[in-house]
N, C-alpha and C positions, 0 to 999 in steps of 0.2 A: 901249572893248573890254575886257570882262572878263579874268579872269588863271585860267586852268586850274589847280584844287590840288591837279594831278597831275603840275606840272611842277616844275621845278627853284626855288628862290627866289630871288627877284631885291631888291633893294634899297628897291622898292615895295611889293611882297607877302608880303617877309618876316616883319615886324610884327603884320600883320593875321591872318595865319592861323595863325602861332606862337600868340598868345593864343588864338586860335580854339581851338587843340588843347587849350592849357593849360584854358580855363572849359570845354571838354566833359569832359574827364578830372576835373576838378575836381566838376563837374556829377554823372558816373558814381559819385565816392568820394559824395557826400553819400546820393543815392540808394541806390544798392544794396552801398557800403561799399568797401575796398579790395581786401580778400581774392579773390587770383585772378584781376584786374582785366587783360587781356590789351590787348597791342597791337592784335588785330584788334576786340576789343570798343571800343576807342577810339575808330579810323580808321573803323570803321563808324557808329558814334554821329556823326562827324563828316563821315561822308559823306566820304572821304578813301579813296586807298589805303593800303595799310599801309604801306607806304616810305616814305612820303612823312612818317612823323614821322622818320625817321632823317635829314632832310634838315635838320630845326630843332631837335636834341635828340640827344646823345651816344648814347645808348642808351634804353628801356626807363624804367630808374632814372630820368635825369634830369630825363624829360618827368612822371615819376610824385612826384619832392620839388618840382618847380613845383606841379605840381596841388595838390599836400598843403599847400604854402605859401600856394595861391589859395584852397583852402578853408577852411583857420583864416582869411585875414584877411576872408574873407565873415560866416564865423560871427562873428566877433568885431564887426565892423562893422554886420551887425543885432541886436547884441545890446543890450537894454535901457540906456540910460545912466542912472547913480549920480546922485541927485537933489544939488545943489549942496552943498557944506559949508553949514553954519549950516543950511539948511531940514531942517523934519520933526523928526525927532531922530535921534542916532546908530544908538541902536536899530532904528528901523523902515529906516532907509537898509540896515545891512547887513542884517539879513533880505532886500529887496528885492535886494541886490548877491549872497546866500548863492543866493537864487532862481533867481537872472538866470545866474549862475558855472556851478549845475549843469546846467541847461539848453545851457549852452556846452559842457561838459563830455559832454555827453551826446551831442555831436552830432560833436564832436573827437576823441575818445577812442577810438571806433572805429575811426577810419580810421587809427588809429597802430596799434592791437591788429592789424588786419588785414596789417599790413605787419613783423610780428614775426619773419617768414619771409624777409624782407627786409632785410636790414641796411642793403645798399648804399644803399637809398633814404634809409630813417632818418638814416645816416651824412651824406648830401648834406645832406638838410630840416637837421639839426645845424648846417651850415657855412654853408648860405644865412642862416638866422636869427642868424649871428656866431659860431657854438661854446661854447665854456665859458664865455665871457663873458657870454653871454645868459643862463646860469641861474646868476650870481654872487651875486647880489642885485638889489635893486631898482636903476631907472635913476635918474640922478642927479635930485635930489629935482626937480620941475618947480614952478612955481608955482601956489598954491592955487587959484584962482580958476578954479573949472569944468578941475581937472585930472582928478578923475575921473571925468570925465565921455569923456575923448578917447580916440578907438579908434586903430586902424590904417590906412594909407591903404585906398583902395577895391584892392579886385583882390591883396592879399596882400602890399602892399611895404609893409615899416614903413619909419616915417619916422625919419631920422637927423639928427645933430648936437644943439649943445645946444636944449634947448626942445622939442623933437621930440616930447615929453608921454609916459605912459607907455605901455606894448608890449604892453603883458598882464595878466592877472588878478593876478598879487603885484604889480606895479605903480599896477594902476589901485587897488587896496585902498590900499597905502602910501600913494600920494599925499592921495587921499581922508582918509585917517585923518592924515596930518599938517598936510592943511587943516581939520581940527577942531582939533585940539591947537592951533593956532596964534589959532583963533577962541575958545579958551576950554572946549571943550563936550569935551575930554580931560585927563586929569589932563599936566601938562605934563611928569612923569617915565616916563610910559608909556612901553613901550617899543613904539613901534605897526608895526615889522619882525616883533616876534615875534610879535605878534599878526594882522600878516596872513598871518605862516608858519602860526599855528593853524588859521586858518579857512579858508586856500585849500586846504591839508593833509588838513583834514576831509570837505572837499569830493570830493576827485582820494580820499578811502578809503572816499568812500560809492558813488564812481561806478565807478571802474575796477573793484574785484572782481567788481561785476554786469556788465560788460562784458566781464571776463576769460570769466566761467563761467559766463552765462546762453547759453542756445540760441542758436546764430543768427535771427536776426530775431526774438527774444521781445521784448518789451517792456520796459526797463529800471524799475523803478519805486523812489522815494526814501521812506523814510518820513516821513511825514505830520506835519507842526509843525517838520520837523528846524531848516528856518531861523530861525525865531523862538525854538527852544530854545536852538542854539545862539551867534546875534545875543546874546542874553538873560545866559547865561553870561560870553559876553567882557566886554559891555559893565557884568553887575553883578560878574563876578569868582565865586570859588569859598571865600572864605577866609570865615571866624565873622566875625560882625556885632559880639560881643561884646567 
């Protein structure tokens, strides 16, 4: 006998259609963004009454910093993975990771712009992902071998304790770049924190101001060569040859 998801939750059905709510809301920010994103736009996408998220979700907010959480760790999770340390070269790796970043960037970014109006949600998505902790620096260094390569679990839950690999873009960069310095192929006093602060930095300044102040629904666009200019700079530096 099926279970009505119009009734109350019961201990069976609570699981199943909680998420349900979460990857339709999540589904809705990817699509047409967050700005404005209403309870009954959800319940209805979901084929649901509108009450009935109030039965698996505090309010409003809280069904909306799940969603926000289920959709970075989607995006993050199809996002291109960092070809191993030691292959290729430094160079063409981070170009391809400079690539891959704004892309990410482009599809995340929004759905935090559209929620500026929002605090309370912001404030949640903040607490679910750890707090100030999560944007302290990098996670503890993980082990070289195909570390930048590792996402987030599927459905938006990072993964915890030691080993867990890293979480995010200054993460998956650091690791990566300190599984080269370890194989040789980086000067061994680099500093390769400040160097993924430059380039994820550069990234989140080419993408949010055209996110901030382009039209709604315009097309974001990046200028052309940026990643191999800037790959190019890091990895040959800025100072005289002489």
């Amino acid at each position: 006998m099926s279970c009505s998801w119009t009734s109350r939750p019961t201990a069976s059905t609570r699981p199943s259609l909680r998420d349900h709510l979460i990857t339709t809301a999540a589904r809705l920010i990817d699509q047409r963004g967050s700005a404005g994103l209403s309870v009954r736009d959800i319940a209805g996408e979901a084929r649901v009454a509108d009450g009935v998220l109030y039965n698996y979700f505090e309010d409003k907010e809280d069904l909306l910093a799940h969603a926000l959480l289920a959709h970075v760790g989607t995006v993050m999770t199809s996002a291109p993975r960092l070809p191993p340390a030691g292959t290729g070269t430094v160079q063409q790796n981070l170009q391809l990771f400079i690539d891959g970043g704004i892309a990410v960037l482009l599809r995340v970014l929004p759905a935090f712009a559209g929620l500026l109006s929002q605090p309370r949600v912001l404030l949640r998505f903040h607490a679910m992902v750890g707090g100030d902790a999560a944007f302290g620096g990098p996670a503890a260094a993980a082990d070289a071998s195909g570390a930048a390569g590792e996402r987030p679990a599927a459905g938006g839950e990072r993964p915890e304790g030691p080993g867990a690999g890293p979480r995010g873009l200054p993460d998956i960069l650091t690791a990566y770049l300190r599984a080269e310095q370890r194989l040789g192929r980086l000067d061994a006093a680099a500093d390769v924190d400040a160097a993924a602060t430059l380039i994820v930095g550069a990234m989140h300044g080419q993408v949010l101001p055209r996110v901030l102040f382009s039209p709604p629904g315009a097309p974001v666009t990046i200028p052309a060569g940026l990643a191999g200019r800037l790959a190019g700079v890091v990895v040959g530096g800025i100072a005289s040859a002489r």
